[in-house]
N, C-alpha and C positions, 0 to 999 in steps of 0.2 A: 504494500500500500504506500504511496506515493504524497508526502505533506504535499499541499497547496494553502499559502498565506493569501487571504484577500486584503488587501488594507485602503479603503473606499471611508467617507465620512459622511455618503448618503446610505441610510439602510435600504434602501431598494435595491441600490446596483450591489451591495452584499449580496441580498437575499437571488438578485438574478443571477450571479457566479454563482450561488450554490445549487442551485436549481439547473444552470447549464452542466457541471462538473460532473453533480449527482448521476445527470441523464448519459453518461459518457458508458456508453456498452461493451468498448473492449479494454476499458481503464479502469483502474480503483482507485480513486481519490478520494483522502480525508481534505475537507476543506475547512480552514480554519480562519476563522472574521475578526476583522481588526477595522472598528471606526476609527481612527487615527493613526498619524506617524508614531507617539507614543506609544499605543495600546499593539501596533505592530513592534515595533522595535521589542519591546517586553515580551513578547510571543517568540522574538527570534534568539534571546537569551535564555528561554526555556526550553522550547523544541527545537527537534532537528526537523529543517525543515528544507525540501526539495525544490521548489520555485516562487516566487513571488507574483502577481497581479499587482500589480501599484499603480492608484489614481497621480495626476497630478496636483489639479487643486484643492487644496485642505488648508483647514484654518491650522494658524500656527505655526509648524512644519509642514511644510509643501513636500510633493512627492519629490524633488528633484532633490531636495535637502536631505530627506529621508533615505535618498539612492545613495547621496555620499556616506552618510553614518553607514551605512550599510558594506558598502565597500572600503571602509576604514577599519573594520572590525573582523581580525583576521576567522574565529568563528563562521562570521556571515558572508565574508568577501567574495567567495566563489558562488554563492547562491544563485540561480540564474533571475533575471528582472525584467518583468512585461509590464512597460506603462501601458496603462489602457487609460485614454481622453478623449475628451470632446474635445482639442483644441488638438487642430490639425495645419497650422501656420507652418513653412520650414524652419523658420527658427527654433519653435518646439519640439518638430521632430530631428535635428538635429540637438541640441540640448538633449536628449533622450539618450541618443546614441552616447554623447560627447562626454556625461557624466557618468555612465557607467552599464546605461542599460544594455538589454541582448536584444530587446525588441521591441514592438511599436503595432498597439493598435487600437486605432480608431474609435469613439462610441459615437450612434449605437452599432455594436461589433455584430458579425456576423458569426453565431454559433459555432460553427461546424470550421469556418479559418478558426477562433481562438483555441477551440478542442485541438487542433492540429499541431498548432504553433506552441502547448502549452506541449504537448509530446514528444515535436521536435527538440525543444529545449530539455526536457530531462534526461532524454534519449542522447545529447551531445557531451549531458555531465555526467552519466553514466558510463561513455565509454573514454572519457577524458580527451577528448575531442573540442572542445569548445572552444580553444585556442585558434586549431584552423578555423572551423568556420565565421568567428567572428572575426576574424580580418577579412576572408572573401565577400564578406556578404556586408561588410561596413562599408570596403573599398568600393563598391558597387554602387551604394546608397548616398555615400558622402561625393563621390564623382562629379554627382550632381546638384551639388552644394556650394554656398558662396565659403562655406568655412575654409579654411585650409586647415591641411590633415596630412601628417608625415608616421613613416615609422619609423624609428633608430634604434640605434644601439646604444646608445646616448652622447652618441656625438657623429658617426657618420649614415647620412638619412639612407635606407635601404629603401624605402618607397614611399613615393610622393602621389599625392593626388593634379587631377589637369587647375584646379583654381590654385594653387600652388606656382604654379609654372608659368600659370597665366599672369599671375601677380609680378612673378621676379623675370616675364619677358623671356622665358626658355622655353626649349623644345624635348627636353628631356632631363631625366633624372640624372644623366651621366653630366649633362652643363652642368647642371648645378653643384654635383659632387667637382668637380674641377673648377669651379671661379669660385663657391662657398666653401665648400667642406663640412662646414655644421651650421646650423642655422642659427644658431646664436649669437655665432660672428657677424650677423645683418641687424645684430639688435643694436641701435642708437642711442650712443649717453648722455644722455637726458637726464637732470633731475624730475623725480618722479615716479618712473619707468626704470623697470627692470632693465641691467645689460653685465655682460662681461666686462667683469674688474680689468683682469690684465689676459692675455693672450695664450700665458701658460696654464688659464685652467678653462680653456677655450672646451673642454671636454664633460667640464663637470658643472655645465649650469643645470642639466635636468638634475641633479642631486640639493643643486643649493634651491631651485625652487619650491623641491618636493618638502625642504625643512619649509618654507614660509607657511607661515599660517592660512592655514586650511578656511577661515571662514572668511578670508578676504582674496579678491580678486588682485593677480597676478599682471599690471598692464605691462606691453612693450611698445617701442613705434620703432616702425621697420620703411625705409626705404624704399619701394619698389622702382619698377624699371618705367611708372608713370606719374607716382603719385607715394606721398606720407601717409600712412596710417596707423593710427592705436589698436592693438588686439587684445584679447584675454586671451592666458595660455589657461589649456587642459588638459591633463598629464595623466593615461591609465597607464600601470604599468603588466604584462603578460610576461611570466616568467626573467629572462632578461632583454624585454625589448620595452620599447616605450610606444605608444601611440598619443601625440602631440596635437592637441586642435587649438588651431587662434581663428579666433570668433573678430568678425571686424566690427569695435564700436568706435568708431572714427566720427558716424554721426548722431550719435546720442547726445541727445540735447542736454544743454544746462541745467534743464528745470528737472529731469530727470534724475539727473546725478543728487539734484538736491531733494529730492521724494525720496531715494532710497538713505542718503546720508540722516535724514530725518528719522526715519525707520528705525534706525541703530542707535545712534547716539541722543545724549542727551541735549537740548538746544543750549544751554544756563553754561555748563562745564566741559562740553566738547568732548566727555569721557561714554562710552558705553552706556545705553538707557536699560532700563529692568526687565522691558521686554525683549531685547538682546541678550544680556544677562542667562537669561530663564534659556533661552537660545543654545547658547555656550555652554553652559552645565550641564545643563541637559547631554551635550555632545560630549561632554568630558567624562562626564559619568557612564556615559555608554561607550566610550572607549578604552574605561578603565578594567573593562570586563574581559579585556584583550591584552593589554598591555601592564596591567599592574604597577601604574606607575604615580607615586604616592604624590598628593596636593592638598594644601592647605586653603580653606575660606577663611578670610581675614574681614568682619565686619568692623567699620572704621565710625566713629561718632564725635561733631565737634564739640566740644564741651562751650557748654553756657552760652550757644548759639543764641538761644533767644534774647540773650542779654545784649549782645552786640545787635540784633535788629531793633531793639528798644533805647537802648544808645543811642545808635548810629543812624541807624531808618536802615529801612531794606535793601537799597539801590548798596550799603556800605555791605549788607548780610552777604548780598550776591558777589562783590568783591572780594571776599574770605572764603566763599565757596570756588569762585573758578581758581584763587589764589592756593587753597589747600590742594586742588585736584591737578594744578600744575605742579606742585612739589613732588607729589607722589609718583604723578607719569615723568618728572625727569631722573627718578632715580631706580625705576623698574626698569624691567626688559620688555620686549615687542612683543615675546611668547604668554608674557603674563596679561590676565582679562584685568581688567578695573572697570568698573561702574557705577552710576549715581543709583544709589538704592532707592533714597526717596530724601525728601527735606534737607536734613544736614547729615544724613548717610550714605555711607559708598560701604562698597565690597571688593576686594581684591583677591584674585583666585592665583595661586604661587605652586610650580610644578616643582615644593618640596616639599620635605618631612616639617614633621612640626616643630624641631629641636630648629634649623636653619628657618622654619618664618618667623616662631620668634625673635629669631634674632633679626632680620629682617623687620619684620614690623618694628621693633625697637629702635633700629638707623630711622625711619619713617617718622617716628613719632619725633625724637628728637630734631632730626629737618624742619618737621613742624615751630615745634617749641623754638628751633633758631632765627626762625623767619619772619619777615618784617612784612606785616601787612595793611600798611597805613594808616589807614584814619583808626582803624579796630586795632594796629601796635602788635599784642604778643595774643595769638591764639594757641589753645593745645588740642590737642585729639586723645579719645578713650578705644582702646583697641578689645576685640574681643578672637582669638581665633581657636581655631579646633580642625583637626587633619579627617579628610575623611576615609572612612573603615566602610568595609564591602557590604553591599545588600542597602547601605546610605541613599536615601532617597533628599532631595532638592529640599523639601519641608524641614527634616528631623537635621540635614546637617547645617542650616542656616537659622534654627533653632537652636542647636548649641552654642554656637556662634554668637547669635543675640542672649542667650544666657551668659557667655561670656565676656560680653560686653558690659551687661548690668551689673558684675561685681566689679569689671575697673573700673566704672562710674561711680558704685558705691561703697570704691574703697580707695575714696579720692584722687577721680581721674587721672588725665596723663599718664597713661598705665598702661601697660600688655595683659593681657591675663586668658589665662588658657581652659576649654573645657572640653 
């Protein structure tokens, strides 16, 4: 018997996968329903499970986000992934391909293709095959694409697609291995924009991308043989090869960029907003189930905030907010999250143990304590942290956390204190 995860956040289109799957006369399928990216994700850290159905749009986590957690989580990484939407733009259905999926189809679907395509796929993981076919039948698909899309080795391209060639003005993948060699050497240094440092590590930029953080967007601008363009890179990796896709956002407008920077961050302190946050953690904690690899929440509280809004007026309060939340991000690292929790709270997610965030949050607090914040003078901060331990859910370790905090607050602020 063969798992199938549905993970849809209408119950209809649930209840019509289980009703098609059921009707399958020479398959046995258990089919198991997930109204969310969460409620799925949780399902794939309990069962073993053989192919996925995945909506794209859902509140929350979207399917596209959900496909990355998925393929970041060595457990789930291989699982095969059928988005099934209504939204049939090419940008979509590449994004499909580009982020990790095996396949693509349409609502409302046609019975008897998705029973076919749901067999194809397990029948490819089954015989460990899914490596060739998913390059033949990408190469095929993406051909026809404005993306461009290379394979490597991670450094000289073995196959290119025709908008590839179209872009850098060649006739074949042999020019381009002879005037490029790697395509990274076409990356322009820009502030900004990703490119190669120096020449001798002209080999190892798919490695330094793969360390950048995963929930933000990778730009380069590349030269072609008519025109400048910005791309996002998209990096799967198959055994020791890479498949490469740069999506052209060359004309993505201003206002755009500013809808999704909104989405994220907070407007007051330019740091990470709660609904980002919850984002993040979420992702962290589910790749903690792969990786084991120990981090601390560090809930941060200014002490007698209200006192400086009643002083000073608010317009001073917000001055000591974006002033605290610039101290903190100039002395973290780019891997660590920070965010405005609410009012005069943030939280800081640090990828150690809890013997090293203490001490960390400690250098932090005193920064604080050192720092000159004009018209308010000398502010401090009450820290509260706690490391988190397995089966830790978002609620009970940002609970500890905020109990943490309430004893350096009532065991007279400007304090670390652990729970």
């Amino acid at each position: 018997m063969k798992n199938i995860l549905c993970i849809d956040d209408i119950k209809t289109n649930l209840f019509t996968f289980k009703v098609v799957l059921k009707s399958s006369k020479n398959q046995n399928y258990n089919v198991i329903l997930a109204q969310s990216a969460h409620e799925g994700l949780d399902v794939l850290l309990r069962e073993e499970i053989d192919l996925i159905l995945l909506d794209i749009m859902m509140p929350e986590v979207d399917g596209f986000a959900c496909a990355k957690m998925i393929r970041s989580n060595k457990k789930t990484k291989d699982i095969p992934i059928i988005f099934v939407t209504a939204k049939t733009d090419d940008e979509t259905i590449n994004r499909c391909y580009a982020i990790g999926g095996d396949d693509y189809v349409s609502k409302p679907f046609n019975s008897v293709e998705l029973l076919a395509r749901i067999k194809f796929h397990i029948k490819l993981k089954s015989e460990s095959k899914l490596l060739l076919q998913e390059k033949q039948y990408t190469q095929n698909i993406l051909d026809l694409q404005e993306t461009i899309v290379l394979v490597t080795d991670g450094c000289m391209p073995l196959n290119v697609n025709k908008t590839l060639l179209d872009f850098y003005g060649l006739d074949s993948i042999g020019e381009f291995q002879e005037k490029y060699v790697c395509i990274g050497s076409t990356f322009l240094k820009e502030e900004g924009f990703y490119h190669i440092k120096t020449e001798d590590n002209i080999c190892l930029w798919i490695n330094e991308v793969n360390k950048l953080p995963k929930d933000e967007n990778v730009l380069v601008k590349i030269k072609g043989a008519q025109r400048e363009s910005i791309f996002t890179i998209n990096i799967v990796q198959f055994n020791y090869y890479f498949i490469v896709t740069l999506t052209d956002i060359t004309q993505m407008s201003n206002y755009s960029n500013k809808l999704e920077h909104a989405a994220h961050f907070d407007n007051l302190t330019q740091v990470y907003n709660r609904n980002m946050l919850h984002v993040l953690l979420d992702k962290k904690i589910f790749n903690y189930q792969g990786k084991r690899e120990a981090f601390v929440l560090t809930m941060i509280d200014i002490d007698y905030f209200k006192k400086v809004n009643d002083t000073y007026g608010h317009l001073v309060g917000d001055d000591v907010l974006k002033g605290i939340a610039a101290v903190i991000k100039k002395h973290i690292r780019d891997e660590d999250i920070f965010a405005r929790w609410g009012g005069e709270e943030f939280i800081l997610i640090l990828n150690v143990n809890i013997q090293k965030g203490i001490q960390i949050a400690n250098e932090l607090r005193k920064k604080i304590e050192e720092a000159d914040f004009k018209e308010a003078k000398k502010v401090t901060c009450s820290f509260g942290i706690t490391e988190f331990k397995e089966n830790d859910t978002i609620n009970n370790l940002i609970k500890r956390a905020d109990e943490a905090l309430y004893e350096a607050k009532a065991g007279g602020r400007n304090r670390v204190c652990q729970h």
